[in-house]
C-alpha positions in Angstrom: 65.5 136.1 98.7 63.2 137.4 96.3 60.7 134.9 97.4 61.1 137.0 101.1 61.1 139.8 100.1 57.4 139.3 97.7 56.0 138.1 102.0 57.7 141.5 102.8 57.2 144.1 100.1 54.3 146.2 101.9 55.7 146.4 105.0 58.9 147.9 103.3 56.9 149.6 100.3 58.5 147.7 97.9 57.4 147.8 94.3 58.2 144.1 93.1 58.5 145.7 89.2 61.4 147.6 90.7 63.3 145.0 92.2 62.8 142.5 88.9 64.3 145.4 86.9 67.2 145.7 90.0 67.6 142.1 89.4 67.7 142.3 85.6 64.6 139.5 85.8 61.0 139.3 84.7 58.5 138.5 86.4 57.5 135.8 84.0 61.4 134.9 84.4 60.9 134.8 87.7 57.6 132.3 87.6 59.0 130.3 85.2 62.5 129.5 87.6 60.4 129.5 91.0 58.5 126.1 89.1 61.2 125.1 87.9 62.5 124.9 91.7 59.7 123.4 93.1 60.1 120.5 89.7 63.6 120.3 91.4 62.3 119.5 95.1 59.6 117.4 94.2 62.0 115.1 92.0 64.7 114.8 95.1 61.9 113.7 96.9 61.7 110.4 94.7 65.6 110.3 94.5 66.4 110.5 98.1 64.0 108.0 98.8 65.9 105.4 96.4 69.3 106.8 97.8 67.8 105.5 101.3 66.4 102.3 100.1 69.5 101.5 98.3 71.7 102.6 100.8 69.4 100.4 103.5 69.1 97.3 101.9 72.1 97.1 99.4 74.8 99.0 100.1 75.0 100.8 103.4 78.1 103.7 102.4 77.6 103.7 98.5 78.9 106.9 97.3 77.1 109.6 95.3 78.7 108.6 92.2 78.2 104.9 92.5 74.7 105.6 93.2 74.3 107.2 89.8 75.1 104.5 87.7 73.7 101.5 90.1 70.1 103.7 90.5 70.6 104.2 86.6 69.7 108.1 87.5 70.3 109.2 83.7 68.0 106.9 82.5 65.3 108.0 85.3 65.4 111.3 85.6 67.9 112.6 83.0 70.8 114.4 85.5 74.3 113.9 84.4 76.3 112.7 86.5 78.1 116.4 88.0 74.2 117.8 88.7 73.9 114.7 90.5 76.3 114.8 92.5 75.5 118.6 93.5 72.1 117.6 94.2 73.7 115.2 96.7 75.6 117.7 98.4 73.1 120.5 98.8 69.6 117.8 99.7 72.3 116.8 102.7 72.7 112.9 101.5 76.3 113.2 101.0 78.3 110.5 103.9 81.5 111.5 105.9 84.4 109.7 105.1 84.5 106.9 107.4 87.7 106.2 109.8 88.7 102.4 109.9 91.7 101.3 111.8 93.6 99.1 109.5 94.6 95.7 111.7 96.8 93.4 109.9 97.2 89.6 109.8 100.1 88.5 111.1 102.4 86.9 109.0 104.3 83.5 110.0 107.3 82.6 108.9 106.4 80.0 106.3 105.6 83.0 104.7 109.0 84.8 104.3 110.3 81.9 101.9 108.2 83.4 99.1 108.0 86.9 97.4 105.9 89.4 96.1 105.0 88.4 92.8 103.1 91.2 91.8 105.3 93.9 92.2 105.0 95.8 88.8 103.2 92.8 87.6 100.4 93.7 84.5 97.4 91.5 83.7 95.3 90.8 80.5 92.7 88.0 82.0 90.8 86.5 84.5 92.8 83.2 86.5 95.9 85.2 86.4 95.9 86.8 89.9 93.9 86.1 92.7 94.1 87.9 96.0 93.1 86.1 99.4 92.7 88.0 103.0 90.6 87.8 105.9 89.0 89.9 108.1 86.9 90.0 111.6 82.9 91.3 112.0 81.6 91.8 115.3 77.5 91.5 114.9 76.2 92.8 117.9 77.8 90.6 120.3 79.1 88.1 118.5 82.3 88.0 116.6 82.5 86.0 112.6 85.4 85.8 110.8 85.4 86.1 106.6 87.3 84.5 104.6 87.5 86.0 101.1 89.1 85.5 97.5 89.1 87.5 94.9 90.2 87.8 91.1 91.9 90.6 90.5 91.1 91.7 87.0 87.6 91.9 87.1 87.3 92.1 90.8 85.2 89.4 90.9 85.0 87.3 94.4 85.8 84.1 93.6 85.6 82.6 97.3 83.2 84.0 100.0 83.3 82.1 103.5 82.3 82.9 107.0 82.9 81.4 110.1 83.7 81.9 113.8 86.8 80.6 114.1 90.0 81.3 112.3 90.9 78.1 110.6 93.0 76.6 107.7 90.0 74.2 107.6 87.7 78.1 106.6 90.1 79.2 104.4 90.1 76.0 102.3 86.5 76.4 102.1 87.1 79.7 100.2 89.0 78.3 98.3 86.9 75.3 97.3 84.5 77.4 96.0 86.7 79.1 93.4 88.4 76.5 92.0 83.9 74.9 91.7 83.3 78.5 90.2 86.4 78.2 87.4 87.1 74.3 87.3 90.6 72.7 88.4 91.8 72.6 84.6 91.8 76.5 83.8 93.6 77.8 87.1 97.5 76.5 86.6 99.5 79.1 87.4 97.1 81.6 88.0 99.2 83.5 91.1 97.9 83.5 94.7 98.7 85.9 96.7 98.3 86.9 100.7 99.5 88.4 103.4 101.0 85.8 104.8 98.6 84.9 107.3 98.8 81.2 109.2 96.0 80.0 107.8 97.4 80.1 104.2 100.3 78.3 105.0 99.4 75.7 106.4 100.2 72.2 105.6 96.1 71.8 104.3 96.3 74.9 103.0 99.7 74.8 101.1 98.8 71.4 99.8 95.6 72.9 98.0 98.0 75.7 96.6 100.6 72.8 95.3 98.0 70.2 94.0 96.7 73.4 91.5 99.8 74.1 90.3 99.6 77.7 92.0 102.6 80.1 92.3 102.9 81.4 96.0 103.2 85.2 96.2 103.4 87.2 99.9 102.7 90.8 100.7 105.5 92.8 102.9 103.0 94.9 104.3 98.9 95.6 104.0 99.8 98.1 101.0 101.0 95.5 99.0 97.5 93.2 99.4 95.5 96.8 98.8 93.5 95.2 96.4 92.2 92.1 99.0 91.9 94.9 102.2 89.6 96.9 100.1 87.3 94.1 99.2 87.1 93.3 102.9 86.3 96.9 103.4 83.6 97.0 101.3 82.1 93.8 101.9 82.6 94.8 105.9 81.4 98.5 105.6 79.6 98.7 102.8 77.2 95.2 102.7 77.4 93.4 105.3 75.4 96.0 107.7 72.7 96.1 105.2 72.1 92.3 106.7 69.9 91.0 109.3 72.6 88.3 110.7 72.6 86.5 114.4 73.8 83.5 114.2 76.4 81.4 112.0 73.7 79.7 109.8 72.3 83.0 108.9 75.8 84.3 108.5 76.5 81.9 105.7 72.6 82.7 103.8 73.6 86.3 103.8 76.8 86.1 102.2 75.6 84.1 99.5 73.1 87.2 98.7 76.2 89.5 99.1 77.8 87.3 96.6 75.5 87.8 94.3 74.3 91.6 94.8 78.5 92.2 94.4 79.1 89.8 91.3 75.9 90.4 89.3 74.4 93.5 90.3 77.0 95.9 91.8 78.1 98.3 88.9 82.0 99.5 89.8 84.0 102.4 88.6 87.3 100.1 88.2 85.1 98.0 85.8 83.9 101.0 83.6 80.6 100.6 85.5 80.0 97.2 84.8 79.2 94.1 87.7 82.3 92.1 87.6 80.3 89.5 85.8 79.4 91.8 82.8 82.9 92.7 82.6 84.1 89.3 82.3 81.4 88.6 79.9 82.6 91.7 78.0 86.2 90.5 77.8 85.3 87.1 76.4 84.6 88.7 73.0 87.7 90.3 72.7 91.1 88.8 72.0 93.8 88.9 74.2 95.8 91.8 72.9 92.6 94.0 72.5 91.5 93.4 76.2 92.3 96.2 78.5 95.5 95.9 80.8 95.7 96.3 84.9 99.0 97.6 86.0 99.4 95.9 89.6 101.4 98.1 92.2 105.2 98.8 91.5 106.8 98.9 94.8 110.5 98.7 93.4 
């Protein structure tokens, strides 16, 4: 306004001493906060351009607040973390909330002979739950299927797989790769749970879950595999369009760099801002009963 109304003041025979005193500012005050602006414009300048970049070639939805900590934006430019977020709102790089329609695997009845195991269920360690799920990506045209395992206390994916078909044969393939990552010996009777889709109980499947010594736990409904939906969610939403994928082969490249950018580079809120990787290298230092505790869902 005052900025206007300095353009304006001889066509209105304004004297600018009288509206500095109106305001109950200087002129020097006002100087000093006008510079202080422009400092202001100049730096979004640099931080929306590594809000774009990051948001094109890492993480396509990352929020204002996971920004700040992945972008280290304390350590660059010194805003805490509620200035930030301001400045997001008012530069315009806030994102609407995006509107998914939730479709469900089907259960089959080899399913219904097992229960929720993690209803009210609390955690200490890594190998103690892991949650598996699938979910469908259409690529342009083309339509890939991914097949995903995660451990649940450090939210670490354990088992990434893509394919274009829905198999038992794809699902084991997630599966091979965590039990590679954390070695046969140290997953007895770390739970595995699903949603009780065919592909995880069938016979190859259920043999796998029975050769490792691996209790069987089912969901009753999509709330009760959150934890899985929402890694398929973000992998789906979140990294997955920050790829350049055609074809199966190129499918299978790119989800190995998603694997990485998510275990080793993606800070998360639910980890205290660490990658899931830091976080399980912070929790090796610490005994068991000093290690933080994850409260799964109580449905009772």
């Amino acid at each position: 306004m005052v900025r206007r109304l300095r353009v304006q003041r001889q066509a209105l025979g304004l004297v600018m001493e009288d509206l500095y005193g109106y305001l109950s500012i200087t002129r020097q005050g006002y100087a000093q906060r006008l510079k202080s602006r422009q400092a202001e414009v100049t730096l979004m300048k640099l931080v929306k351009n590594q809000v774009l970049d990051y948001r094109k070639d890492k993480d396509r939805r990352a929020g204002s607040r996971s920004l700040y900590y992945n972008l280290d934006i304390k350590g660059q430019f010194g805003f805490g973390v509620t200035k930030f977020e301001q400045l997001m709102s008012q530069y315009g790089l806030t994102l609407l909330p995006l509107r998914v329609r939730v479709v469900t695997t089907q259960s089959v009845c080899q399913s219904w002979n097992y229960d929720n195991l993690l209803n009210g269920l609390t955690i200490n360690g890594i190998n103690q739950v892991v949650v598996g799920d699938l979910t469908y990506v259409y690529i342009g045209r083309s339509l890939f299927y991914l097949f995903c395992l995660t451990d649940v206390y450090s939210a670490r994916l354990v088992g990434l797989w893509g394919s274009e078909r829905m198999r038992a044969e794809d699902a084991k393939q997630a599966f091979s790769q965590w039990v590679l990552l954390r070695g046969k010996e140290h997953l007895k009777g770390c739970i595995h749970h699903t949603d009780g889709g065919s592909q995880y109980f069938s016979g190859l499947y259920l043999k796998q879950l029975n050769d490792h010594d691996l209790p069987i736990s089912v969901a009753q409904n999509c709330l009760q595999n959150g934890f899985a939906e929402q890694r398929n969610g973000l992998i789906k939403h979140h990294l997955i369009p920050c790829k350049q994928i055609q074809e199966l082969q190129t499918f299978q490249q790119q989800l190995l760099e998603i694997d990485y950018f998510y275990n080793y580079e993606r800070k998360q809120k639910e980890l205290n801002w660490r990658t899931p990787v830091e976080y399980e290298q912070y929790i090796t230092g610490l005994e068991p009963d000093k290690r933080p505790v994850k409260a799964l869902h109580d449905f009772g």
